[in-house]
C-alpha positions as CSV (number, residue, x, y, z in Angstrom):
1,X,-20.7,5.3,-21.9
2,X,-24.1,5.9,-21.1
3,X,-23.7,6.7,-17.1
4,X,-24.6,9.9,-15.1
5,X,-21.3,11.0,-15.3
6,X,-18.2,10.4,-17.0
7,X,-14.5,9.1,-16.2
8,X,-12.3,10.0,-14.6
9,X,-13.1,11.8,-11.4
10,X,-11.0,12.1,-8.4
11,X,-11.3,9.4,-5.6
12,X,-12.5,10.1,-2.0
13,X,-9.1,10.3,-0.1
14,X,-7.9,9.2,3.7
15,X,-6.0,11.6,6.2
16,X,-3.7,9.3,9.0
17,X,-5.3,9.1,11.9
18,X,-3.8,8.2,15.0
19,X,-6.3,5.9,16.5
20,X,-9.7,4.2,15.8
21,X,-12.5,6.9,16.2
22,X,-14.7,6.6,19.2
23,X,-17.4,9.1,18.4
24,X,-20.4,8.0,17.1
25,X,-21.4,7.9,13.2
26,X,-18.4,5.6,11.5
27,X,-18.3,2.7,9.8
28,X,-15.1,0.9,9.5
29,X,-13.5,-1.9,7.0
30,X,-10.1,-3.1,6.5
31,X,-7.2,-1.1,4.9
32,X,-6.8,-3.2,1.4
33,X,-3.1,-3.2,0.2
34,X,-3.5,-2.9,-4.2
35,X,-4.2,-0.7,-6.5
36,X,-7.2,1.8,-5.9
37,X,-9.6,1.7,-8.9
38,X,-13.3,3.2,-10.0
39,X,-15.1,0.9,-12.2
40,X,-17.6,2.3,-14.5
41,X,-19.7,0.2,-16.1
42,X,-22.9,0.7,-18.6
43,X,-24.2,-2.7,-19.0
44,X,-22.3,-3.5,-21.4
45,X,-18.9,-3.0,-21.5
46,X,-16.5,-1.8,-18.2
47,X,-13.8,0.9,-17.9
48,X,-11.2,0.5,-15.3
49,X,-9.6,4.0,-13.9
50,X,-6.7,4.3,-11.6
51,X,-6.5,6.8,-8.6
52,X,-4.4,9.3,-10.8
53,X,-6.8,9.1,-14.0
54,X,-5.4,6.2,-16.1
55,X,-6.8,3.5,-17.9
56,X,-6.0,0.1,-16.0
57,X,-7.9,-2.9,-17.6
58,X,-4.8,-3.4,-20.0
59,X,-3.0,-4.2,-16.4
60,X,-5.6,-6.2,-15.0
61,X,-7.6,-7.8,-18.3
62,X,-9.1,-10.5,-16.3
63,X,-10.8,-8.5,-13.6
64,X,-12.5,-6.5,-16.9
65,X,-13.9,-9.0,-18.4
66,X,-15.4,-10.8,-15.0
67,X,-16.3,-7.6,-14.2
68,X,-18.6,-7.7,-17.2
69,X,-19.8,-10.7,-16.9
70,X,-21.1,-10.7,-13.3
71,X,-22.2,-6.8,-12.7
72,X,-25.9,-7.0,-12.5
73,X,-26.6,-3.7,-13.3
74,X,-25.1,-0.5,-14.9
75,X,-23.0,1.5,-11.6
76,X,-20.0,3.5,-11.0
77,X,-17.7,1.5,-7.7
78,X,-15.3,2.9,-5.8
79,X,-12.9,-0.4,-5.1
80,X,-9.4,-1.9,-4.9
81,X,-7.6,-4.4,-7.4
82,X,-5.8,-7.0,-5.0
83,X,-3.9,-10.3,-5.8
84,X,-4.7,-12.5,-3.1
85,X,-1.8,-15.3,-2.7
86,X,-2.0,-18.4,-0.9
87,X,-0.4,-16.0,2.5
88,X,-2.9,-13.3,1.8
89,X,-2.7,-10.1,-0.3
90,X,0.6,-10.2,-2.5
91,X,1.3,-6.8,-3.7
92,X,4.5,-7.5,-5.2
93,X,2.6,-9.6,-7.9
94,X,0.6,-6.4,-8.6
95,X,3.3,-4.5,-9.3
96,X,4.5,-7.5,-11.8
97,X,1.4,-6.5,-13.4
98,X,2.5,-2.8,-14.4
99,X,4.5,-3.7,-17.9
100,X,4.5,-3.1,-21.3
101,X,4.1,-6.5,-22.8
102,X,0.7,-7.3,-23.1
103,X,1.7,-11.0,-23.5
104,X,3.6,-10.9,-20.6
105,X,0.5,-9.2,-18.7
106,X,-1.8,-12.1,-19.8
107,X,0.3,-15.0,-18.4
108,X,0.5,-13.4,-15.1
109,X,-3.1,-12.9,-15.1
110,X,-3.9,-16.1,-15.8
111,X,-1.0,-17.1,-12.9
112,X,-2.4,-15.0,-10.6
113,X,-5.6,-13.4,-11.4
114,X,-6.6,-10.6,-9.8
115,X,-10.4,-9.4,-7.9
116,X,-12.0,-6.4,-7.3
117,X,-13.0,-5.2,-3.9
118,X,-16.0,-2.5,-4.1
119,X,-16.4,-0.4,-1.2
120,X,-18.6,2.5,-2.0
121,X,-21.4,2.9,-4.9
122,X,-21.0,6.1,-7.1
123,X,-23.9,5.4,-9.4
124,X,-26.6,3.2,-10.5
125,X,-28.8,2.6,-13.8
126,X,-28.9,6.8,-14.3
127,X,-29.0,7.7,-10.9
128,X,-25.9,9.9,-9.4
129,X,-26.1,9.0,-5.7
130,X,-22.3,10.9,-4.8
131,X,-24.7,13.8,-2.9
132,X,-26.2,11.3,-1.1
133,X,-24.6,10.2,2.8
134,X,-22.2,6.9,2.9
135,X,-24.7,5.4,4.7
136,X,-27.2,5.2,2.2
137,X,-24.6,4.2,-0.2
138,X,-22.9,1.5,1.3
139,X,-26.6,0.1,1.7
140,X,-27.3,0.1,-1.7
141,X,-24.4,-1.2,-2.7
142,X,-25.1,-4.6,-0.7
143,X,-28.5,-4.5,-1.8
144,X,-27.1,-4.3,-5.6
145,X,-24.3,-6.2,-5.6
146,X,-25.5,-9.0,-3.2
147,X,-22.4,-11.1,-2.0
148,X,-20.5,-10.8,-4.8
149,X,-19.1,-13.3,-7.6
150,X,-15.8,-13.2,-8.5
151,X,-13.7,-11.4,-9.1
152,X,-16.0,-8.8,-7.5
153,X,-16.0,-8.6,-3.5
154,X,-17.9,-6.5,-1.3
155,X,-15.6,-5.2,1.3
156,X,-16.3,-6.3,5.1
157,X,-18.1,-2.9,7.1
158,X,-18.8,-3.0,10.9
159,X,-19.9,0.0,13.3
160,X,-18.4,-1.8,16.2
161,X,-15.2,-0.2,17.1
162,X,-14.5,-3.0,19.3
163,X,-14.3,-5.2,16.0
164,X,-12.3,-3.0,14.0
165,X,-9.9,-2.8,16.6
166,X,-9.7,-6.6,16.2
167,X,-9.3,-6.5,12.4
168,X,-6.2,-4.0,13.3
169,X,-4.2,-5.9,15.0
170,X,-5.0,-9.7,14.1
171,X,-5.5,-9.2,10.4
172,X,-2.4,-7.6,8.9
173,X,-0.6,-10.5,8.1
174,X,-3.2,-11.2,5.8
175,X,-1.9,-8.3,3.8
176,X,-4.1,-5.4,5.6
177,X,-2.3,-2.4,6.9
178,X,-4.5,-1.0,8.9
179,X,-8.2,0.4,8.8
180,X,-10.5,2.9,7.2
181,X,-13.4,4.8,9.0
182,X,-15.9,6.4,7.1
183,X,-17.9,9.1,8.3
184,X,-21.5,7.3,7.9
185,X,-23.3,11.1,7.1
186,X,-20.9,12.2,4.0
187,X,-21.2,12.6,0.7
188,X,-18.6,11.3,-1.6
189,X,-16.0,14.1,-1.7
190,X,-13.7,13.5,-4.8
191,X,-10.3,14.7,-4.3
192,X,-10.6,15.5,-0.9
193,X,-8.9,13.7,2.3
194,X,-12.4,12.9,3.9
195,X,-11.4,9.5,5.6
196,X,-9.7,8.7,8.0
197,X,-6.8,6.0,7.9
198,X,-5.1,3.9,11.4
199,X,-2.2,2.1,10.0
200,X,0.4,0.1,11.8
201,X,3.7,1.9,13.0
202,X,6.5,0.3,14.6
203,X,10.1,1.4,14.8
204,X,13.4,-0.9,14.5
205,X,17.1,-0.4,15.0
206,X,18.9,-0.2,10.9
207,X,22.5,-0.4,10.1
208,X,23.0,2.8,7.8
209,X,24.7,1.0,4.7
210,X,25.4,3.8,2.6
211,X,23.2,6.8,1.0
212,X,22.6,9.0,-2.0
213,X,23.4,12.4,-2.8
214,X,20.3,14.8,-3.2
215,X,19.2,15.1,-7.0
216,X,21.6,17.6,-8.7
217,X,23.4,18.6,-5.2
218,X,26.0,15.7,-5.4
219,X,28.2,16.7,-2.7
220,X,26.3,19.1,-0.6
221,X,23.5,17.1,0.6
222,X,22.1,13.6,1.5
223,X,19.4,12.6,-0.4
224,X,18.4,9.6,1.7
225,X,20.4,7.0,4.3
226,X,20.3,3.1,3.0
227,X,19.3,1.0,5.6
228,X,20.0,-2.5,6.3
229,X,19.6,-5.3,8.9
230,X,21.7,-9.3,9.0
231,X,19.6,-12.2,9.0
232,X,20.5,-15.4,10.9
233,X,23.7,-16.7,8.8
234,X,24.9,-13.0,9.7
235,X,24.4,-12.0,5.8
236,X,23.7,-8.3,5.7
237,X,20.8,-7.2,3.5
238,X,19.3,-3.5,2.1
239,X,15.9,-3.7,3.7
240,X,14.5,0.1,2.7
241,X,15.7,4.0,3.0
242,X,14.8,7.1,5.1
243,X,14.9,10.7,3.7
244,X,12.7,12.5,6.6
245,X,15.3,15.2,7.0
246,X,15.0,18.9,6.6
247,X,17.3,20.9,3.9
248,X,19.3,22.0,6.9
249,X,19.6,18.5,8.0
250,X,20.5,16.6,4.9
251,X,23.7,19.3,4.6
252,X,24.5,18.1,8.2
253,X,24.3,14.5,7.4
254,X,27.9,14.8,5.0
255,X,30.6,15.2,8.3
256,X,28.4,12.7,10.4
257,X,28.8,10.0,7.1
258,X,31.7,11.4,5.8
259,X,34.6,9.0,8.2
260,X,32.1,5.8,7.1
261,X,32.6,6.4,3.0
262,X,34.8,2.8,1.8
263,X,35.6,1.0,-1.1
264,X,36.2,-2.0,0.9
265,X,33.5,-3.7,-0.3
266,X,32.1,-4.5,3.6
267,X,28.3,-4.3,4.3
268,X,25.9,-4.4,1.0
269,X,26.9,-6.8,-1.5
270,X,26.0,-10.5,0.1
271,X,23.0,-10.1,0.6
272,X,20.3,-7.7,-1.1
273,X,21.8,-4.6,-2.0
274,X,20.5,-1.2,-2.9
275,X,20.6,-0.1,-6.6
276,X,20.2,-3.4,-8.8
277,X,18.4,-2.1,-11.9
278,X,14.7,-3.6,-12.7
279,X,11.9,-2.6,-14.9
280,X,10.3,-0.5,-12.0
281,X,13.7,1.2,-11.7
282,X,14.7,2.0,-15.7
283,X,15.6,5.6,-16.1
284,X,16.2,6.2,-12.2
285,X,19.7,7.4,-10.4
286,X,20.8,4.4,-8.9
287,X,23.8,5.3,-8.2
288,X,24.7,5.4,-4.1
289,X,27.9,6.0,-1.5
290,X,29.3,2.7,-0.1
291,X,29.7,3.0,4.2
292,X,31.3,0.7,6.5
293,X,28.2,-1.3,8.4
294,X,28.8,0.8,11.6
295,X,26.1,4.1,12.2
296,X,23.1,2.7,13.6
297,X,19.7,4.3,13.6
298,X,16.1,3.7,14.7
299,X,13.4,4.2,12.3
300,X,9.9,4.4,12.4
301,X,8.3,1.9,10.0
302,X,4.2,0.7,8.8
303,X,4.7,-2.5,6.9
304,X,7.4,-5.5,6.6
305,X,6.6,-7.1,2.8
306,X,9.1,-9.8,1.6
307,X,11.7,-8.7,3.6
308,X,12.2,-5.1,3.0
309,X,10.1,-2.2,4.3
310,X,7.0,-1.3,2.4
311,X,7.1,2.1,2.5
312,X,10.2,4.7,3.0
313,X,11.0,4.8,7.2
314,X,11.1,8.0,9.1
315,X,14.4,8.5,10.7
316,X,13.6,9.2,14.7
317,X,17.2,9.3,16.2
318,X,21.3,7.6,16.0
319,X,21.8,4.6,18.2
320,X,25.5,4.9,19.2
321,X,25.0,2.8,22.1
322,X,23.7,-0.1,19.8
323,X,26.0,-2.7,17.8
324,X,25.8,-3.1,14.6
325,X,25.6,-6.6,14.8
326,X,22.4,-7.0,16.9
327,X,19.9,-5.1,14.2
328,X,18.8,-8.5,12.8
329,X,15.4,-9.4,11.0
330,X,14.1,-11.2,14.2
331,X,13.9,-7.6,16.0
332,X,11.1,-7.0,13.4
333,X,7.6,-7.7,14.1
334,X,5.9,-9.5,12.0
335,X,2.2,-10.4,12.0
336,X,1.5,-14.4,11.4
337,X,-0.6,-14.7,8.0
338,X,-4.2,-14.8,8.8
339,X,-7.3,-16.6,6.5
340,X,-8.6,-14.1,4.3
341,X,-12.0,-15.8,4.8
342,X,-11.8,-14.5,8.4
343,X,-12.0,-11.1,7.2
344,X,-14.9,-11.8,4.9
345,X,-16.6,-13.9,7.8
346,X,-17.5,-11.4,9.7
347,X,-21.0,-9.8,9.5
348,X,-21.1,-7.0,6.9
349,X,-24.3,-5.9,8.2
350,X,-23.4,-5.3,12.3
């Protein structure tokens, strides 16, 4: 490809950050929810890299091919691949996405075609702008780019803290967890954790359903807990795992679990259980220990998506004092789906 530099590089990364920034000299945008991506493109033809180096256009052939049809100009972008659904962005049909059938990969795009969000600008025509400060770049890139056609989007930008803090905590159900500030004086610093990242924490009270055994110390330490909550008909369902424990801790774990072990066949099996073999699972121990629904715990969670935590949970402490029974799905909060077009309403330019 005939660009100022070649693929792949490393992208810009994001440290977590506690709160918005309130000094001076950030510019903020909503936390997307895909796959990162940089898009290089020649004028002709487009290549597609993921954020560990891989190819992705076989994944996502649809966005590669509009890509190519409405870039204006050879560039290099620094984006996100979403699916947005009719309750904002679906992840879970991204991850659909990530199989080995290209036939299968087709239908799906065409089902649920994917866009690319651009927030930065790496390169233009033969010019290398990564030395240059975000600010400069992030003007260019609306300047280039215009509003966008799809399936390109220009991510929303503000300076006004006051308005990020809005995005934070009205837009999430939309599928945003959280926000990114971007120091406005930077150059792009591949590989490096140069952002800063404000996601959403919460905690909630978890039935421990059973566990799993370190990998290759069966028997001497706890891998992770299995953590589960009942829904309304009192069905009890897996909803995610914790394994924030120290060496020392995990080998501690085995008496506290240890009086809970059954075969009994309580707790998991209703419901969604831990364990049930997919695609995204093949070649994986799924193998776990069954316990009574008793132990309860409170965990520290970012993001509820189609019923189960997003991420793993950080364990914080045991609830002994709490019944089983009451750690039900309406304890969980739960942003109400907003309009994407809300998000993309507000002025790019303030």
């Amino acid at each position: 490809m005939s660009l100022p530099f070649d693929p792949p590089i490393s992208p810009v990364l994001a440290k977590l950050t506690k709160g918005i920034p309130e000094d001076p000299g950030w510019q903020f945008e909503p936390k997307w929810d895909g796959f990162r991506a940089i898009v290089y493109f020649d004028g002709e033809e487009c290549y597609i890299q993921s954020r560990d180096s891989k190819p992705l256009a076989r994944y996502f052939p649809e966005v590669q091919a509009g890509l190519e049809a409405v870039l204006p100009e050879a560039v290099v972008l620094d984006g996100e691949i979403v699916i947005m659904g009719p309750k904002g962005i679906d992840f879970d049909a991204m991850l659909m996405r990530i199989h080995p059938a290209e036939s299968r990969v087709r239908m799906l795009a065409e089902r649920f075609p994917a866009s690319f969000v651009a927030f930065d600008l790496l390169a233009t025509g033969d010019e290398d702008l990564r030395e240059r400060p975000f600010e400069e770049r992030r003007a260019r890139l609306d300047r280039t780019l215009g509003d966008g056609k799809p399936p390109l989007y220009i991510t929303p930008m503000t300076r006004d803290r006051t308005l990020a803090q809005e995005w934070f905590d009205q837009f999430e159900g939309a599928g945003f967890d959280g926000v990114i500030a971007r120091p406005l004086d930077q150059p792009y610093l591949a590989g490096q954790r140069a952002l800063a990242k404000i996601k959403h924490m919460r905690t909630a009270d978890c039935v421990v359903g059973g566990f799993r055994w370190l990998k290759d110390h069966d028997g001497e330490a706890v891998g992770s807990l299995l953590l589960g909550v009942y829904d309304e008909e009192g069905t009890f369902h897996h909803i995610g795992h914790t394994s924030s424990f120290s060496a020392k801790e995990k080998r501690e774990l085995i008496p506290i679990l240890a009086p809970y072990v059954t075969d009994n066949g309580d707790g998991f099996g209703d419901g969604r259980t831990p364990g049930s073999p997919t695609r995204w699972t093949q070649g994986k121990d799924l193998s776990w220990v069954r316990l009574s629904p008793v132990l309860v715990c409170e965990v520290n969670y970012d993001h509820l998506q189609g019923g189960r935590f997003r991420h793993a949970a950080r364990f914080l402490r045991w609830r002994p004092d709490k019944p089983a029974r009451e750690c039900t799905y309406d304890q969980l909060d739960v942003a109400v789906p907003a309009e994407l077009q809300q998000i993309f309403a507000a002025n790019r330019s303030d």
